[in-house]
N, C-alpha and C positions, 0 to 999 in steps of 0.2 A: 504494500500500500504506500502510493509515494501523496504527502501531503505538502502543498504549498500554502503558505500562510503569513501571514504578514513580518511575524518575530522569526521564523527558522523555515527551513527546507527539511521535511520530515520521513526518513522512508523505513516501513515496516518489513519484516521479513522473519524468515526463521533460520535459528541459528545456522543451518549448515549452507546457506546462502550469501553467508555475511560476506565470505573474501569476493566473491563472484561480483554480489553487486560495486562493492568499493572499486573494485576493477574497470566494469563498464559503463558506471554512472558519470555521465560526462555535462550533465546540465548546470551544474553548479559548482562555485570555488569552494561551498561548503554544505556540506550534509550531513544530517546528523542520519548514524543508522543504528537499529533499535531491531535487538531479537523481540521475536511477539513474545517469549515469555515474561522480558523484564517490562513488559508496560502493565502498569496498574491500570484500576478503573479511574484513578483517578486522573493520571495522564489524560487515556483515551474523552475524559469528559473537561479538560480543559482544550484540548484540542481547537475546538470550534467554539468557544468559551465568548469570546468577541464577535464572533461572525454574525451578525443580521439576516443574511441569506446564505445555504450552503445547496449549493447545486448536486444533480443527480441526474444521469441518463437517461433517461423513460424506460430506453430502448431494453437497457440492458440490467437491471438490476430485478429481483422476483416483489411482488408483495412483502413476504416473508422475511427479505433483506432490508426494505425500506422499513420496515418496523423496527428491525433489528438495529438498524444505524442511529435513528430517531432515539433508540433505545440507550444503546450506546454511549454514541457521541453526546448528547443530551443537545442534539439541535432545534434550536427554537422554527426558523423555519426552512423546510427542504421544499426545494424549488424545482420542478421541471425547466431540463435541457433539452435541447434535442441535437445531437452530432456535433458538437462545443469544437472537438479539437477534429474530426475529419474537415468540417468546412477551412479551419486554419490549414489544411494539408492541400487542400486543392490545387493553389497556385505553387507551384516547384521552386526550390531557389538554385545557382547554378549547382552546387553541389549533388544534389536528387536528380537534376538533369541529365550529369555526368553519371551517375550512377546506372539512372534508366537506360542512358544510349549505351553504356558496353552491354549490359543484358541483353539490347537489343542487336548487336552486331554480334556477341554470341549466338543470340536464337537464329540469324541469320547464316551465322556458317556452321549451325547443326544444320537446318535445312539443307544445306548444299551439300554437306554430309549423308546427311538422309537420301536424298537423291538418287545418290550413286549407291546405297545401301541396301535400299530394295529389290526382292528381284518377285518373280511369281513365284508361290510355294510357301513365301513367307506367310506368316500369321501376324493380325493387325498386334496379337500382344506383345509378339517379338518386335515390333517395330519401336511399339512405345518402351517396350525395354531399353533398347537402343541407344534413343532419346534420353532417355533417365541416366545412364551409362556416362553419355557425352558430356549432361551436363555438370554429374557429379564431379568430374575430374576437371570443370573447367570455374563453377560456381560455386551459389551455397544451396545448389539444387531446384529441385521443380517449383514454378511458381504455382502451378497446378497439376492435377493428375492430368498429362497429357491426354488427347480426343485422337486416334487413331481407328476410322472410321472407312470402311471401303465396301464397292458398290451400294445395295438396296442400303447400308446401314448407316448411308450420310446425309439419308432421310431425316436423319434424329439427330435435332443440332446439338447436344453435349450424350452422344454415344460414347459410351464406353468399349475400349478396345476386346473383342474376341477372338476365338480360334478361328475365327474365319479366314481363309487363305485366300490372298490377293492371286486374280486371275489376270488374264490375260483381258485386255480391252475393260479394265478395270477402271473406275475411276476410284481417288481416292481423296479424303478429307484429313487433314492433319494439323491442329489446334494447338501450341505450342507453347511455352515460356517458362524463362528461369529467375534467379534470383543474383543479384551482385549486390554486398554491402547491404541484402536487405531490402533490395528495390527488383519492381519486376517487368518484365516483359511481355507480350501479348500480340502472336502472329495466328494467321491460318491462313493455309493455303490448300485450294483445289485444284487436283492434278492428274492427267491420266496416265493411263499404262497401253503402251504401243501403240495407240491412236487419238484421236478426240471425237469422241461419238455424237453425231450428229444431232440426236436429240437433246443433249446433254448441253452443247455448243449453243444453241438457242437462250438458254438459261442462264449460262456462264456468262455469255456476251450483254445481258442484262443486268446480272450482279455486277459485273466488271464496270459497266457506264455508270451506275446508278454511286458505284464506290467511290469512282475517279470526280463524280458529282459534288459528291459527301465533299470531300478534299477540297476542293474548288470553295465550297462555303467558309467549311469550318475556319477561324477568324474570331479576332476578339468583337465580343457584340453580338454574334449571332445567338439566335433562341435556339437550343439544344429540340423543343417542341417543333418548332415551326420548320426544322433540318428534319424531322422525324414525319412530317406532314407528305414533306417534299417525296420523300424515296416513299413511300405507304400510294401517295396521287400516284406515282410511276406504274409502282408495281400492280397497281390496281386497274388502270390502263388494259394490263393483260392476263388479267386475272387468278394474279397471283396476292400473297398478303406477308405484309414483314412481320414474321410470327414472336422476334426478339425487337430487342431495342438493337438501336442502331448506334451505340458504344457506351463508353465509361471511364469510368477515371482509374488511372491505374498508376500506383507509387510503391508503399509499403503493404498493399494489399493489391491480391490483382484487380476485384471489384471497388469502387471505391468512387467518391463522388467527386464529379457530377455525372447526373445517368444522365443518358440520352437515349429519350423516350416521348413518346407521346404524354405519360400519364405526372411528367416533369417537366417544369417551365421555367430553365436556366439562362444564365446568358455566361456565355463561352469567355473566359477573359487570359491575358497574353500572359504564356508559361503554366498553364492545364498542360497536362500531359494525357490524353484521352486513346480509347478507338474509335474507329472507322469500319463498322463488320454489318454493312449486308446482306441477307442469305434468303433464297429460297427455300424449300423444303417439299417435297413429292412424296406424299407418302407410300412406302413400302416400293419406293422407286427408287429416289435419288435423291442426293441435296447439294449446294452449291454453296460458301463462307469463304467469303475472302476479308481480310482481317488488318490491318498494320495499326500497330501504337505512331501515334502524331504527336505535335508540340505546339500547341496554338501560337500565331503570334499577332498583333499587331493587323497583319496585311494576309493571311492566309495561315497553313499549316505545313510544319514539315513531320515528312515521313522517316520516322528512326527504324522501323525495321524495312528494310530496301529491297526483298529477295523478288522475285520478276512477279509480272502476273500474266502476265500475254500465254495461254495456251501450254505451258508444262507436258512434255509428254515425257516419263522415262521409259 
């Protein structure tokens, strides 16, 4: 439990944590740290002793705990938060930036990796193994349980990888990202195997416009809503529907705010670090996600993970 408060910088722990935190606590010239066995009740209830108002996450604490703190602490009044410190994380400073782009130039030369990795025969779980493989040796690992998805199974946009074995005239979905310093990455790319199947091409060549679209807006100032309006008009045109949002914010978590979504009405401001992922979905057919993390800025967006998009066949 780390406490900021007017008189001290306070963080709770149990004893066998002590050296660990003294180690990585880097926010302050001084902190006092406190095994939970030696605080009294009395401590814990001067605590917030001064405080007027002490804030609390909606989100994230039970009933049960809000009593318990109330209890506790002896706080006069607990106040609804709602995401206090994600919203301070949205905008990047150059450090996080730096951070984001090698994860993303990693996930870039796993893909190119991957590439050349696959052959037919392979199983989608061997592939995501692979991946996991790569990045261990290169990161501090997966930003998420990679999406290694082929044929009918990239119907289903966060498929889990199977024994299913990539065939020939295959298409394939592969969802991506690692961790550097704690920051993450976030790619996908759709790709095929020995050809590009004609039915498939009609779809790709839609998600590919409608993504190259996205890019073209995102920019400080635009509505995250009214981006999410635009590719939804598109797609509906030809009767298809954007069954996910259309990105997110990605830093120390790979979800992370601001969504971009219809059911959210944000405005995009310079140095978000977000996605760009358009996707259709065919059920029990096919599905199409093409993915890159961006970097708002000012006059448009740049794209940090770079790997092609134009028609992949390996």
């Amino acid at each position: 439990m780390l406490l900021l408060t007017r008189k001290e910088n306070i963080y709770i722990t149990d004893a066998r944590y002590i050296e660990e935190v003294h180690s990585i606590l880097t926010l302050f010239d001084e902190i006092i740290v406190y095994d939970i066995h030696d605080v009294s009740k009395e401590d814990y209830e001067n605590f917030f002793s001064y405080c007027e108002n002490v804030g609390f996450e909606e989100y994230d604490i039970s009933y049960a705990k809000y009593k318990e703190y109330i209890r506790k602490f002896k706080i006069h009044n607990f106040v609804e938060t709602e995401h206090i410190i994600e919203k301070q994380r949205m905008i990047k400073d150059v450090e996080e930036i730096s951070n984001i782009e090698k994860a993303c130039e990693i996930t870039d030369d796993c893909f190119s990796y991957i590439l050349s990795y696959i052959k037919p025969g392979m199983t989608e779980k061997q592939i995501a193994n692979e991946i996991e493989e790569y990045y261990k040796k290169r990161t501090d690992g997966l930003a998420f349980e990679t999406i290694v998805a082929s044929g009918e199974n990239t119907s289903k946009p966060h498929a889990i990888p199977t024994e299913r074995q990539i065939q020939e005239k295959d298409i394939i979905t592969i969802d991506m990202g690692c961790k550097v310093n704690g920051y993450c990455s976030d790619m996908t790319r759709t790709f095929f195997v020995g050809e590009v199947i004609e039915e498939v091409k009609t779809i790709y060549d839609l998600v590919l416009k409608n993504q190259k679209q996205v890019g073209e807006q995102y920019k400080d100032g635009a509505s995250t809503r009214n981006l999410t309006k635009m590719i939804e008009s598109d797609f509906k045109l030809y009767n298809y529907n954007l069954v996910h949002s259309l990105g997110h914010g990605v830093g120390m978590e790979i979800h992370e705010a601001p969504y971009i979504s219809y059911n959210s009405d944000t405005q995009l401001k310079e140095n978000m670090v977000v996605t760009n992922e358009p996707g259709i979905y065919i059920t029990g057919k096919f599905g199409v996600r093409i993915e890159d993390t961006v970097q708002i800025t000012k006059f448009g967006c740049i794209n940090l993970t770079k790997s092609g998009k134009d028609y992949i066949v390996i």
